[in-house]
N, C-alpha and C positions, 0 to 999 in steps of 0.2 A: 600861084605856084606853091601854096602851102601842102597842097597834094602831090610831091612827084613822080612821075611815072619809075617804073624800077626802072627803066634803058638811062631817063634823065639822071636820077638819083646814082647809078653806076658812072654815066660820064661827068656827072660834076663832081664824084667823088676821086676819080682818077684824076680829073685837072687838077684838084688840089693836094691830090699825094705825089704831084709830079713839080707841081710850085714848092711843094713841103721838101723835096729831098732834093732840088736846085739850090734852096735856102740852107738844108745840112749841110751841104757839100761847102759851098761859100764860106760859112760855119768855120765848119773843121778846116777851111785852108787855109783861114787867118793866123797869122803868127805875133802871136802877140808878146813874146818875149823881147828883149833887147840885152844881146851879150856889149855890156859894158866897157870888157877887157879888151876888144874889139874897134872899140871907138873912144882915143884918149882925146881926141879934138874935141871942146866942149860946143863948138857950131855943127858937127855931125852927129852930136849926142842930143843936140834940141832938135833938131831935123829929125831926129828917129824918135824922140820924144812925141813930139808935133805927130808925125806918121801916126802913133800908136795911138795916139787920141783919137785922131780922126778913124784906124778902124774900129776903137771903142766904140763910139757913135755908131759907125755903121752898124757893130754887132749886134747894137742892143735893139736898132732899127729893126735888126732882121731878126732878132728872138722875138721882140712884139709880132712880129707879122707872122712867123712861125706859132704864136700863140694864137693869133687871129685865124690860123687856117688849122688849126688841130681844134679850136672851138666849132667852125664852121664842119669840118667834119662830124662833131656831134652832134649838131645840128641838121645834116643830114639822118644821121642815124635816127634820132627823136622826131625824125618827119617835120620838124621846124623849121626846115632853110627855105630860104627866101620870105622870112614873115621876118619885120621889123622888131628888132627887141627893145625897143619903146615905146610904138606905139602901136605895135601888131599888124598893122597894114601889108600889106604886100612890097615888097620891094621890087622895080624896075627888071624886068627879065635882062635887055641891056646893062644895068647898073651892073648885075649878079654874072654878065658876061664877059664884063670889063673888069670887075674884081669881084672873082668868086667869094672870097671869105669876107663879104661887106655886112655887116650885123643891122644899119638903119638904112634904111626910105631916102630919099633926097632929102627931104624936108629935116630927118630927124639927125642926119649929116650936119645940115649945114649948124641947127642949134648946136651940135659938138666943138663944130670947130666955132661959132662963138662963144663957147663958155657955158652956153645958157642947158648945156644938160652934160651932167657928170656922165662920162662913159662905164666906171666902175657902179654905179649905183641901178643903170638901164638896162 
């Protein structure tokens, strides 16, 4: 798939500008502030503490994965997508259908998530 066709290369570039601006939208509707003066009970002021953490988390969840699919767009551009960025291999047409902005192979996945390959360095 390291070669893709312009019709492929136009529809995997829309799925992912279409995941990308699901992901701004979600973004932008997080509120992450907490008016204070609003909540003098200090059990609804952990409660919206707690809340705001947990959509920290999700944010940053969803700016990694926004970084993942504005990479993966490049990677179209540079005729790169679908070629493993560890070990060059072809990555799963499947794999690349289920999660278009997937950077490794199976194989170079699963070493990620044990530890055994740095994603920043691949």
């Amino acid at each position: 798939m390291s070669k893709l066709k312009a019709k492929e290369a136009k529809e995997i570039k829309e799925k992912l500008l279409k995941e990308r601006e699901l992901i701004v939208q979600k973004l932008n509707g997080n509120d992450l502030s907490i008016d204070d003066s609003e909540t003098p009970d200090p059990v609804d002021l952990a409660v919206r503490n707690y809340s705001k953490n947990v959509m920290l988390a999700v944010s940053e969840n969803e700016s990694r994965q926004l970084a993942l699919i504005d990479e993966a767009l490049r990677r179209v551009e540079e005729k790169e997508y679908g070629e493993c960025q560890n070990c060059g291999k072809e990555v799963n047409p499947k794999r690349l259908s289920a999660i278009p902005w997937a950077r490794y192979c199976i194989d170079c996945q699963q070493l990620v998530e044990q530890g055994l390959l740095d994603e920043e360095t691949a």
